[in-house]
VEXDREN-2710 file (C-alpha; in Angstrom, 1 decimal):
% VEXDREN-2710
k/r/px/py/pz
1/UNK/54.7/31.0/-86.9
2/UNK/53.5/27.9/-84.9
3/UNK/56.4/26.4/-82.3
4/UNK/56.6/22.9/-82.8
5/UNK/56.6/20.3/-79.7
6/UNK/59.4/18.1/-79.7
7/UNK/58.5/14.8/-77.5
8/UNK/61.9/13.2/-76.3
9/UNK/61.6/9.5/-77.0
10/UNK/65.5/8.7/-75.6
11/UNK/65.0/5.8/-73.4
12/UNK/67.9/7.0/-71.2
13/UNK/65.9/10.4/-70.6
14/UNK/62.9/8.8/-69.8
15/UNK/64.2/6.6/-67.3
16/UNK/66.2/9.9/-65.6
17/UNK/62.7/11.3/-65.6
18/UNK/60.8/8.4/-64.6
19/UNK/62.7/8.7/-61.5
20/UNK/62.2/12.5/-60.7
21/UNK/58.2/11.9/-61.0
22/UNK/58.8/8.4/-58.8
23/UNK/60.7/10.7/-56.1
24/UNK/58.3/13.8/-56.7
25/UNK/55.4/11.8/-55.8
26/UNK/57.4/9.9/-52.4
27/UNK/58.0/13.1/-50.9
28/UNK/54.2/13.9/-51.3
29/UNK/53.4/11.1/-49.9
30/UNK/55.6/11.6/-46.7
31/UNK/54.8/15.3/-46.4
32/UNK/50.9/14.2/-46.3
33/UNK/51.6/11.6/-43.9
34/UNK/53.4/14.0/-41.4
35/UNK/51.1/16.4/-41.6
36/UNK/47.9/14.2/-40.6
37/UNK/50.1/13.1/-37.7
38/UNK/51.1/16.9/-36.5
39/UNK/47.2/17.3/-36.7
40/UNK/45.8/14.1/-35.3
41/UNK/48.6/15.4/-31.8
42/UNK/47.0/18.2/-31.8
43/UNK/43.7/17.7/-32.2
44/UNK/42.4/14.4/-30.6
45/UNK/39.5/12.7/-32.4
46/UNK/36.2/12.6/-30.5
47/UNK/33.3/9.9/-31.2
48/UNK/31.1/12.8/-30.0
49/UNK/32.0/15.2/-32.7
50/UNK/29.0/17.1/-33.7
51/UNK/27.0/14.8/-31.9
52/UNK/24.9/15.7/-28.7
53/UNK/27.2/15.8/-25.7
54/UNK/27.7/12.2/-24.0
55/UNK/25.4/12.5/-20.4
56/UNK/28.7/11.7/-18.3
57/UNK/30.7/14.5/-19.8
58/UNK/28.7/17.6/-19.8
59/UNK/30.4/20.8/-20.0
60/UNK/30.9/22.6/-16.6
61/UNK/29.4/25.8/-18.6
62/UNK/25.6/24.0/-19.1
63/UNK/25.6/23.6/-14.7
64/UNK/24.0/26.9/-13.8
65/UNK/26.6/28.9/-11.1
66/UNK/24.7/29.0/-8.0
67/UNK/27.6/30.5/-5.6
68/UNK/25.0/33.9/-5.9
69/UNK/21.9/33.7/-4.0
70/UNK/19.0/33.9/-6.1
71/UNK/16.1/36.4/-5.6
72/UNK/13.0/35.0/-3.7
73/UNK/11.3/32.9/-5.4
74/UNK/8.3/35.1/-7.2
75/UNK/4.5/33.5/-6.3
76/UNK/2.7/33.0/-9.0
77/UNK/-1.0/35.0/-9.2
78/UNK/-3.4/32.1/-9.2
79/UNK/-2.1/28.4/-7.3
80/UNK/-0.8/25.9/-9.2
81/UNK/-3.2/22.5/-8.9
82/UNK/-2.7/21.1/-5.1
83/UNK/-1.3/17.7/-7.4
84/UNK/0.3/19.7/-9.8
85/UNK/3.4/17.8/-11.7
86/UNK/5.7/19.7/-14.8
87/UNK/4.6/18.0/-18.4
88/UNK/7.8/19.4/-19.4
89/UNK/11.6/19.7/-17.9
90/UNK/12.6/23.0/-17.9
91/UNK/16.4/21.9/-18.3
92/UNK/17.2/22.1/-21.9
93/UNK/20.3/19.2/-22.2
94/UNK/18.5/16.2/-22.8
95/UNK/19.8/13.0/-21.2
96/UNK/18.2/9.8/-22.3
97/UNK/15.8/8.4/-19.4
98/UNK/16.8/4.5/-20.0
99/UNK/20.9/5.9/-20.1
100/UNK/22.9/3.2/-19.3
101/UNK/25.7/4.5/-17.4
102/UNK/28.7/2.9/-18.8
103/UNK/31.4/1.9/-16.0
104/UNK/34.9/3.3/-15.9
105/UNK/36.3/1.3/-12.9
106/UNK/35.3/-1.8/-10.9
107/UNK/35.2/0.1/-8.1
108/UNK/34.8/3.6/-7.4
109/UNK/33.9/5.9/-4.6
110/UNK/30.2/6.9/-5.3
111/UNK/30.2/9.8/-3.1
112/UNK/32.0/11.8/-5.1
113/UNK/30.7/13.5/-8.1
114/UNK/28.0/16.0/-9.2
115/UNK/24.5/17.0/-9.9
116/UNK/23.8/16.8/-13.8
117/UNK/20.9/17.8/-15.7
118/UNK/18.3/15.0/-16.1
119/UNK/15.3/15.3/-18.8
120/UNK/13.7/12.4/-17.7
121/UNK/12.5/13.4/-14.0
122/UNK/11.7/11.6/-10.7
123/UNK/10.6/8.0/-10.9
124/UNK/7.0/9.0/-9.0
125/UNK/5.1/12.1/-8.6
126/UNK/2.8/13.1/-6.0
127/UNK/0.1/12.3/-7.8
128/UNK/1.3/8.5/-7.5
129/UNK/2.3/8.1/-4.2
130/UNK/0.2/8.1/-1.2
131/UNK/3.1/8.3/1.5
132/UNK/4.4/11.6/1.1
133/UNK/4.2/13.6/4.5
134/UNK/2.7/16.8/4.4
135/UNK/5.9/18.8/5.6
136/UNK/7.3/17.4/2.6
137/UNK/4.6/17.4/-0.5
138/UNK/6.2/20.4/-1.5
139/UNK/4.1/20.4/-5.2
140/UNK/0.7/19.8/-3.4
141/UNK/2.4/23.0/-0.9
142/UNK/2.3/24.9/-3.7
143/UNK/5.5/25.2/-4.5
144/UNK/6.0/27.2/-7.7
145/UNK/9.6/26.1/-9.2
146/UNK/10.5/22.8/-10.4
147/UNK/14.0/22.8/-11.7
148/UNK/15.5/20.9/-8.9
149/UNK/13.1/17.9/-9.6
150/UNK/15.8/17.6/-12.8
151/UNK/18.8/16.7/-11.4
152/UNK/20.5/13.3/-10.8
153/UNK/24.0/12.3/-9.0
154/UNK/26.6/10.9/-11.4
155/UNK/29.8/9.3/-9.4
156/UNK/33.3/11.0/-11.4
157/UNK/34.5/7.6/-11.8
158/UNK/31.8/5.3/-12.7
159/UNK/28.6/4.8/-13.3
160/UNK/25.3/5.1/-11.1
161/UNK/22.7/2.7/-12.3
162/UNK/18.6/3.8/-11.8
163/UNK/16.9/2.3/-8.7
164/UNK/15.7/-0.9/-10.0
165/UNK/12.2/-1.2/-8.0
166/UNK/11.1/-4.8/-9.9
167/UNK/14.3/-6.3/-9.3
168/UNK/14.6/-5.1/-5.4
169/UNK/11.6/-6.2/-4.5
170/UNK/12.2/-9.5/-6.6
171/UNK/15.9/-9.8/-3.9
172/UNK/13.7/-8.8/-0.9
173/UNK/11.4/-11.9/-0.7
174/UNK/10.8/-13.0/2.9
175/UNK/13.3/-10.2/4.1
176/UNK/12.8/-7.4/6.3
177/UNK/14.3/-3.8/6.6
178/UNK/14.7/-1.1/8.8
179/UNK/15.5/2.6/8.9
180/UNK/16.8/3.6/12.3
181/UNK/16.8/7.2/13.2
182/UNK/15.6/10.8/13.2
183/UNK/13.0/12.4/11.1
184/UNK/15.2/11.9/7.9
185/UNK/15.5/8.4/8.3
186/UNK/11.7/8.7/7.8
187/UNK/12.0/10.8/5.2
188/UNK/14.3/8.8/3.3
189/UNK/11.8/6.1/4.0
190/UNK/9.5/7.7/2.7
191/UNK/11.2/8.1/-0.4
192/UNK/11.3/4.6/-1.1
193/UNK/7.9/3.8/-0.7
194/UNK/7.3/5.8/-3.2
195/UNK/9.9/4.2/-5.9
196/UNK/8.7/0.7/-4.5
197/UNK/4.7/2.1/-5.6
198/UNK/5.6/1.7/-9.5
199/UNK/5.5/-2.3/-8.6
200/UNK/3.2/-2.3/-6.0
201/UNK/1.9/0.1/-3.0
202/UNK/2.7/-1.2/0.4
203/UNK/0.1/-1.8/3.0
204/UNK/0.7/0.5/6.6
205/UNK/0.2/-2.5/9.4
206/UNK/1.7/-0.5/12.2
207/UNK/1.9/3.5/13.5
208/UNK/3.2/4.5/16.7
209/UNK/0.6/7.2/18.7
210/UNK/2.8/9.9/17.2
211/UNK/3.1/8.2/13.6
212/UNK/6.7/8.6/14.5
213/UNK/7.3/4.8/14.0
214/UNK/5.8/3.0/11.1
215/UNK/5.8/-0.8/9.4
216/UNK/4.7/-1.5/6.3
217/UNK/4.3/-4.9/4.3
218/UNK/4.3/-5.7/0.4
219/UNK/2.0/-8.7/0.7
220/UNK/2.8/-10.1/-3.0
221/UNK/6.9/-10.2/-1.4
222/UNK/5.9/-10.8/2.2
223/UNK/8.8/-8.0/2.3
224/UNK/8.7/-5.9/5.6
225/UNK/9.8/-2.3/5.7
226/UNK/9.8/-0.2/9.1
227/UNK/11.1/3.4/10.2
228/UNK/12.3/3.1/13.9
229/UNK/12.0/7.0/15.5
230/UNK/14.6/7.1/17.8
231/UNK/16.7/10.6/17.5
232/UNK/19.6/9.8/19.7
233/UNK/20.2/6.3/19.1
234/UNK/20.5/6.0/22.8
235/UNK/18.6/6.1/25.6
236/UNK/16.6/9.9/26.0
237/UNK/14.0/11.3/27.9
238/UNK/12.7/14.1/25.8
239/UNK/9.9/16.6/27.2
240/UNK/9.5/18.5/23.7
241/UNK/5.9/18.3/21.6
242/UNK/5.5/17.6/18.1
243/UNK/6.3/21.3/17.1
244/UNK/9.9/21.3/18.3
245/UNK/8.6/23.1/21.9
246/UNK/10.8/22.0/24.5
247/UNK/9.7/22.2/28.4
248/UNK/12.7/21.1/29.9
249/UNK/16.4/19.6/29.1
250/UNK/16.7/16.6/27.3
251/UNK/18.3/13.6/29.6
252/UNK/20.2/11.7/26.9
253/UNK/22.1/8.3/28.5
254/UNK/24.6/7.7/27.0
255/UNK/25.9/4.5/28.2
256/UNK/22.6/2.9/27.5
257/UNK/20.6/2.1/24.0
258/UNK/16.9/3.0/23.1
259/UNK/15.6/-0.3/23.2
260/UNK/13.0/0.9/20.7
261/UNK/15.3/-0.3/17.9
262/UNK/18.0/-2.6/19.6
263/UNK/14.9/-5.0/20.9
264/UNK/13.8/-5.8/16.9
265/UNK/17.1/-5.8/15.8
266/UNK/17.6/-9.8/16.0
267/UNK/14.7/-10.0/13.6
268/UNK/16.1/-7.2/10.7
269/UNK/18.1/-8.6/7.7
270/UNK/18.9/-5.0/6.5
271/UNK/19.5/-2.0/8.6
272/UNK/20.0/1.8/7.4
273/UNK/20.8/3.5/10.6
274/UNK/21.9/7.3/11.3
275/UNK/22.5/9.9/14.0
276/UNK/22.4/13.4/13.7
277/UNK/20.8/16.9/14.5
278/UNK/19.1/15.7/17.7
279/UNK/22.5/16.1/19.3
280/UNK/22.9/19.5/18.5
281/UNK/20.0/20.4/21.4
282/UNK/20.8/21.1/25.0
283/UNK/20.7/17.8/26.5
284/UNK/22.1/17.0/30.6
285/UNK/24.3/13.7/30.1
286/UNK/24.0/10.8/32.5
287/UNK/27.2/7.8/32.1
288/UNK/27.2/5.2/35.2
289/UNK/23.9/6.6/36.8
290/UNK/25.0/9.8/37.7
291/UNK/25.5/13.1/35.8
292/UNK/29.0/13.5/33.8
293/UNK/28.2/17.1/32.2
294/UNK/26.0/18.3/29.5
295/UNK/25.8/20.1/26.4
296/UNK/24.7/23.9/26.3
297/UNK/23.1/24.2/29.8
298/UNK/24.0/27.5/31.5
299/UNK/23.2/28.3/34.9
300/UNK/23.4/24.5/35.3
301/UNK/26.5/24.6/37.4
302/UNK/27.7/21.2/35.0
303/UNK/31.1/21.1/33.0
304/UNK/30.0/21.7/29.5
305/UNK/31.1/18.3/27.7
306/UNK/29.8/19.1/23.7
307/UNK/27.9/17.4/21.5
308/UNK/30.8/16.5/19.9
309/UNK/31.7/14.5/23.3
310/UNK/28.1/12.9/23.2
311/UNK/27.9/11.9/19.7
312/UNK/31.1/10.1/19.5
313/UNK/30.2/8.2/22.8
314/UNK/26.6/7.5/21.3
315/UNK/28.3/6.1/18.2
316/UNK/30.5/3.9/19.8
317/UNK/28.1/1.9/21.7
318/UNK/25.9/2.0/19.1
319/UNK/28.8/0.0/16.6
320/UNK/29.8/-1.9/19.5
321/UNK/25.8/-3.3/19.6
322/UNK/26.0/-3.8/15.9
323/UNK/29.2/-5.4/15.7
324/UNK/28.8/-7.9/18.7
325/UNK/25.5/-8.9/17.4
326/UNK/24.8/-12.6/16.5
327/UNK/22.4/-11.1/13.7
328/UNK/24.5/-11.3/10.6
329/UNK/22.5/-8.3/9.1
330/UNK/23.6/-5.8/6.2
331/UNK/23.9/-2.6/8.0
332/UNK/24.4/0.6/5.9
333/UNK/25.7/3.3/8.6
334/UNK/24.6/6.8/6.7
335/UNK/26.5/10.1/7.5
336/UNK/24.8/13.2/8.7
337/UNK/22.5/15.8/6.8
338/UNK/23.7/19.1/6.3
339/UNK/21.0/22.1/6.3
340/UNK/21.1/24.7/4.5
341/UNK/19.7/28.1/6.0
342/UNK/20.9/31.4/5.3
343/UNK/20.6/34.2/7.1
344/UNK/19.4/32.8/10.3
345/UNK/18.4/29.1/11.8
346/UNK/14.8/27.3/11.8
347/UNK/14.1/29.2/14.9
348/UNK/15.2/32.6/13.4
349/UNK/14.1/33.5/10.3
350/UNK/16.7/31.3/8.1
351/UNK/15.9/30.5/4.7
352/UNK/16.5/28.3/1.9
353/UNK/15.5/30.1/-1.4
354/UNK/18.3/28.7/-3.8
355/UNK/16.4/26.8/-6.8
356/UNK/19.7/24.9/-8.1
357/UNK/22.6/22.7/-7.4
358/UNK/25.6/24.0/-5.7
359/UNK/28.3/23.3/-8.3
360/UNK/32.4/22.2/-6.8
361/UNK/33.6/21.9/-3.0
362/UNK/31.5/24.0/-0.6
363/UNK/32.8/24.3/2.9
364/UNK/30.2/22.8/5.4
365/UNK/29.3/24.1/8.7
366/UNK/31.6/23.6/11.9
367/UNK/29.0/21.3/13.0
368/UNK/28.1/19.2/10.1
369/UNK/32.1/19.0/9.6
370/UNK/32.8/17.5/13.3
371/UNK/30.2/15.5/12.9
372/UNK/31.0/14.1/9.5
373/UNK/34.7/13.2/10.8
374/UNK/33.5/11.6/13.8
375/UNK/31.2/9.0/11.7
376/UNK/34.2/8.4/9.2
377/UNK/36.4/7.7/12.1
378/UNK/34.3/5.6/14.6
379/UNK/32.8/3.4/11.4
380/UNK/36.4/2.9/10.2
381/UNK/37.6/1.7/13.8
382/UNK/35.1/-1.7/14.0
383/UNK/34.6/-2.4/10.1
384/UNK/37.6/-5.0/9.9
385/UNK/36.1/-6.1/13.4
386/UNK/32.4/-6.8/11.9
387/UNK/33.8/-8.3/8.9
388/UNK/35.4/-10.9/11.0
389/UNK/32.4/-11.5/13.1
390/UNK/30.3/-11.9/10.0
391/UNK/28.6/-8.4/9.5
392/UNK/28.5/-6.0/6.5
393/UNK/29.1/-2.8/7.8
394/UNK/29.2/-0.1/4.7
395/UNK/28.9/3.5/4.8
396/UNK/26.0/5.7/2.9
397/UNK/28.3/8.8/3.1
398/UNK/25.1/11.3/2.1
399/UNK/26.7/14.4/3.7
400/UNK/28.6/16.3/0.8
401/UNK/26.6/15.3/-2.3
402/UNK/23.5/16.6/-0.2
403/UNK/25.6/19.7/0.7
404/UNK/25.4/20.5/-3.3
405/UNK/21.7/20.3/-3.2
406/UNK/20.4/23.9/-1.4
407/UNK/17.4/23.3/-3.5
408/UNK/16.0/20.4/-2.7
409/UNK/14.2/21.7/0.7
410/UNK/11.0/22.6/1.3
411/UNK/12.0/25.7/2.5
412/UNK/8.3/27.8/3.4
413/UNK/6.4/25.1/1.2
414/UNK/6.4/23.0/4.3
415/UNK/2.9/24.5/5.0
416/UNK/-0.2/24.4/2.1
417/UNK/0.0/27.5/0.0
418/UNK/1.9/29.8/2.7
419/UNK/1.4/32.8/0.7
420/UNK/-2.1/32.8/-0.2
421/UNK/-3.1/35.3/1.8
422/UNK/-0.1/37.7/1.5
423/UNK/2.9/37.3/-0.7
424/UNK/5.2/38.9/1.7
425/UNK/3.9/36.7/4.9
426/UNK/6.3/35.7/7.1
427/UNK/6.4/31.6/7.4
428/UNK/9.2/29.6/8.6
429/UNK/11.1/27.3/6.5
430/UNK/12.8/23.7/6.6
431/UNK/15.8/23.9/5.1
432/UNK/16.9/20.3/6.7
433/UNK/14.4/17.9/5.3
434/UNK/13.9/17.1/1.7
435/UNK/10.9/17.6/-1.2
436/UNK/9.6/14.4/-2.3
437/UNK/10.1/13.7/-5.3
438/UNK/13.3/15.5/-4.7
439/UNK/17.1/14.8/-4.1
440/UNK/16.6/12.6/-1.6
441/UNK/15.2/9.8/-4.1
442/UNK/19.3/9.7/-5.3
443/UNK/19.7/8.1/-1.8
444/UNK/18.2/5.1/-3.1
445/UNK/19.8/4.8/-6.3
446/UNK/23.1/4.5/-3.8
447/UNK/21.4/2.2/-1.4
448/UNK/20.5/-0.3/-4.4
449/UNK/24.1/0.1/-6.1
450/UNK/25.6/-0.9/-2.5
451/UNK/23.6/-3.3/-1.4
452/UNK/22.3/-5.4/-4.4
453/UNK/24.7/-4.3/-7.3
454/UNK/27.8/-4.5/-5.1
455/UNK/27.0/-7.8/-3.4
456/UNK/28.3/-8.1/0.5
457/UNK/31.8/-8.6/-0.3
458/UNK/32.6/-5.8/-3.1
END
């Protein structure tokens, strides 16, 4: 027996039911609704989703944790080419090489940040630049890594634009520059010859005996570029040969300038100047012609003042100069260089065999730390003063982003192919100055954001 179907056609029971379906389907509605909302809190939409991480955000877990010293670096059985140069990165994240950093604030402090993976390399190899210092040619050395050739500084807060060689050199018409300073002010210089060389190489028209001192000219700008040697800043005799052998105490005067640098001043536009290591060296101080102490001179019978005491007095008159000056240059004061042997110094076996990036806050030496905070104070003391007199005084605060970078030294590869004739030879390293190409090149992507990006008043 077949049930029959009886349809209801009562127009006062299909309005009832009309409005059960009606509500039915609101509450559906409104449940849906809620529940996109309790996920959408929970779960914040990314525009990177299943994308390839954004350069400016990569994970902490893609840095590689270097707190654990690495094992010696093992040589390879045959050299590498004396030019050799990686065809390939070996860092796997691939950032973009014409990334355009996007900015986050108008200002920001570039000097904090970190070391991220970069596919696209230096700006120059070895191969293309022809002022590369032998101490510091660490590929044509032999070197056998090249992970930390990989690695670029990204500011947390903003972004950190590419050194812009075309458009520097463009700004720099008729002007003339400086770099006032040890060894890594020559290094540094160094560096930017060789970013300048993709637009044109620069001509040498000037070496001091020692090649300590150098000018060089870039005849289709008529732009002038000179390193100034002078380790102290201040006046020094110095009985010590190119290899760091001393014969006697250093005579540092510290109430009196090198003229080597304050006699060409008048004619500079832009000045990079820096103190540093030199200061760390037993040295016999002399203040109003006669002898006021010295720094690590036992059996001298002379109160032991500190370098600390000599730096800080070096400084000053050294700002003072600056800021009394009726040259209106742009002078970028840059902080000290921290070194990064282990297990002994220069002089005693240290090393630097670390082949990447630090990664957080790592606790510099005593020294490095004193004289980090005297720089910070003694600039901050006359930068309202030059400002009034008409001078841009900025810091190139180098010290803790460089702290990060235990690789970037050329650690035994400041000689050609030290282990050629035995792997286990014993060869001192320099763990204070920098590979080229090498970290140092992120100097200049700071000195161009500062001085051309920024603008003097910034």
């Amino acid at each position: 027996m077949v049930r029959e179907t009886r349809l209801d056609l009562n127009p006062s029971s299909l309005t009832k039911r009309n409005h059960v379906i009606v509500k039915f389907v609101i509450s559906l509605l409104l449940m849906g609704l809620a529940f996109r909302l309790f996920i959408s809190d929970s779960f914040p939409f990314s525009p990177f989703q299943d994308t390839q991480t954004p350069p400016d955000s990569l994970p902490l877990s893609l840095v590689q944790d270097t707190l654990t010293p690495p094992l010696l670096p093992t040589q390879p059985d045959s050299p590498p080419p004396v030019s050799s140069f990686p065809i390939q990165p070996p860092i796997s994240v691939d950032l973009q090489a014409n990334h355009t950093p996007q900015y986050v604030a108008e200002k920001c402090d570039l000097f904090t940040g970190d070391w991220i993976p970069d596919s696209s390399g230096p700006a120059y190899t070895n191969e293309s630049c022809h002022e590369i210092e032998n101490h510091q040619n660490c590929m044509r050395n032999g070197r056998p890594d090249s992970d930390y050739l990989y690695w670029r500084w990204n500011p947390r807060d903003c972004g950190l634009p590419r050194f812009n060689p075309e458009r520097f050199l463009d700004l720099m018409r008729n002007k003339s520059w400086a770099f006032i300073g040890d060894s890594i002010s020559r290094n540094h210089v160094q560096s930017l010859l060789c970013i300048l060389s993709q637009v044109e190489q620069a001509v040498e028209v000037y070496h001091d005996e020692e090649y300590r001192s150098k000018i060089w000219r870039f005849p289709s700008y008529n732009f002038i570029l000179s390193v100034i040697w002078t380790p102290f800043l201040v006046k020094a005799a110095i009985f010590e040969d190119i290899n760091g052998v001393s014969t006697s105490e250093i005579q540092l005067y510290l109430d009196e300038l090198d003229k080597k640098w304050t006699e060409k001043y008048k004619s500079l536009d832009y000045v990079v100047i820096a103190g540093g290591k030199w200061f760390l060296k037993t040295a016999i101080y002399h203040e109003n012609n006669t002898i006021s102490g010295c720094h690590y001179c036992p059996g001298k019978n002379l109160t032991e003042l500190g370098f600390d005491y000599a730096y800080r007095k070096a400084l000053q008159l050294v700002l003072k100069f600056i800021t009394g000056s009726d040259n209106k240059a742009f002078v970028l004061f840059r902080t000290t260089t921290p070194d990064h042997f282990e297990n002994g110094e220069w002089f005693s076996g240290g090393v630097c065999n670390r082949t990447a990036p630090f990664k957080g806050e790592i606790d510099m030496k005593d020294v490095d730390a004193i004289m980090h905070e005297i720089e910070l104070e003694e600039v901050e003391k006359v930068t309202a003063m030059a400002a009034e007199n008409g001078i841009v005084l900025k810091l190139l605060d180098t010290t803790r982003l460089s702290m990060l970078r235990p690789d970037g030294h050329p650690g035994p590869y400041r000689q050609f192919q030290p282990f050629a004739k035995a792997k286990n030879a014993t060869v001192q390293n320099d763990c204070l100055h920098w590979c080229l190409p090498g970290p140092i090149d992120s100097w200049n992507d700071l000195v161009m954001e500062i001085i051309v990006n920024s603008g003097p008043n910034q």
